[in-house]
MILUM-804333 format. One record per residue (C-alpha): residue in three letters; z, y, x. Coordinates in steps of 0.25 Angstrom, whole numbers, plus 5000, padded with zeros to 4 digits. Example, Ala and Ser with C-alpha at 12.3 -4.5 7.8 and 13.67 -1.06 7.14 Angstrom:
BEGIN
Ala503149825049 Ser502949965055 
//
This chain:
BEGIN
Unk533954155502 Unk533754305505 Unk533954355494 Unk535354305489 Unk535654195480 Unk535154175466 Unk536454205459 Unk536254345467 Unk535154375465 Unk535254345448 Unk536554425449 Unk535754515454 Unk534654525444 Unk535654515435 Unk536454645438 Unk535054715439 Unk534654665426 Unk536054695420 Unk535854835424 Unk534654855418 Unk534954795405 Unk536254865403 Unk535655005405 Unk534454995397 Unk534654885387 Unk536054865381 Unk536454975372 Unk537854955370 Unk538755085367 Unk539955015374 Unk539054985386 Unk539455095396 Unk538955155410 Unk538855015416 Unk538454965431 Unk538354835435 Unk538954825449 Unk538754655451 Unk538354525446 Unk538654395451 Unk538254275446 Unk538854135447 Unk537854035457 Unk537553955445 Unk537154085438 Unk537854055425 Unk538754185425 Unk538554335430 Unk539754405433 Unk539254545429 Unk540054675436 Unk540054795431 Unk540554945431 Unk540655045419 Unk541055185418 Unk542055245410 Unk543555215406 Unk544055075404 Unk543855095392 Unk542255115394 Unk542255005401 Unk542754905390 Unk541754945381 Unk540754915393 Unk541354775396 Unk541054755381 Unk539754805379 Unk539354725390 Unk540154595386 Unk539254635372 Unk537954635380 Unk538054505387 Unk536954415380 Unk535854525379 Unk536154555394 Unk536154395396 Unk534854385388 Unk534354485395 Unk534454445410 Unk534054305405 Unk532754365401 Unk532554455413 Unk532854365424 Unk532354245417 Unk533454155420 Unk533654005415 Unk535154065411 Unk535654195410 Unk537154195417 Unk538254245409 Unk538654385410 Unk540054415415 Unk540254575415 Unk541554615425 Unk541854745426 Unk541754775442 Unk543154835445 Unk542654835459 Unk542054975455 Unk543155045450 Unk543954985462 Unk543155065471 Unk543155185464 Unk544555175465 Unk544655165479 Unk543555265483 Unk544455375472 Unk545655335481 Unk544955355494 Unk544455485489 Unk545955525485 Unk546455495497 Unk545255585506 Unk545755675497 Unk547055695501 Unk546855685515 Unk546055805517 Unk547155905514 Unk548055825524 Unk546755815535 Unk546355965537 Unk547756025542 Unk547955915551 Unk546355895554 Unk546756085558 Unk547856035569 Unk547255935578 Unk546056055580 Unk547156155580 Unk547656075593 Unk546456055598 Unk546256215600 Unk547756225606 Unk547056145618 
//
């Protein structure tokens, strides 16, 4: 198959779908800036493992794990509806941590060019200064 397997290729409708439905049709106050990173569904596709990021403080981001725990069946009923499947899978949201982990890596990284470049240019001055002593 070219184009990937069927569990793919529903988690992949299902993320678009997911997408959709999330910033157009539920209107929960608790339901925060959310961006769905990843789906994967289970080969007998009974469950979909639903990753997810939000912004804001931990905080924030419990009231979003709520509001999306809160919105299951009408995003269930609606994927069931769209995709016209024989059985909707159940919806798992995980907070993608994966996200936050790289953030933290590239705000490392950043620190670190950072205080190199002070160190860099006087000894980056010297090997020239040499090279004119020649």
């Amino acid at each position: 198959m070219s184009q990937g397997s069927r569990s793919e290729r529903i988690a992949e409708q299902i993320r678009s779908e997911l997408a959709l439905l999330l910033a157009r049709d539920v209107h929960d106050p608790g339901l925060g800036f959310v961006t769905i990173t990843r789906v994967q569904v289970t080969s007998d596709l009974q469950l979909a493992r639903v990753y997810y990021t939000a912004l804001g403080d931990e905080k924030a981001q419990k009231s979003t794990a709520r509001a999306l725990e809160r919105a299951v069946p009408f995003l269930r009923r609606q994927i069931g509806s769209r995709l016209r499947l024989k059985r909707v899978a159940e919806l798992d949201f995980i907070y993608d941590e994966s996200i936050a982990g790289q953030d933290r890596i590239e705000q490392l990284l950043k620190e670190i060019r950072v205080s190199e470049r002070p160190q860099e240019s006087p000894g980056a001055a010297s090997p020239s200064a040499n090279d004119d002593d020649e």
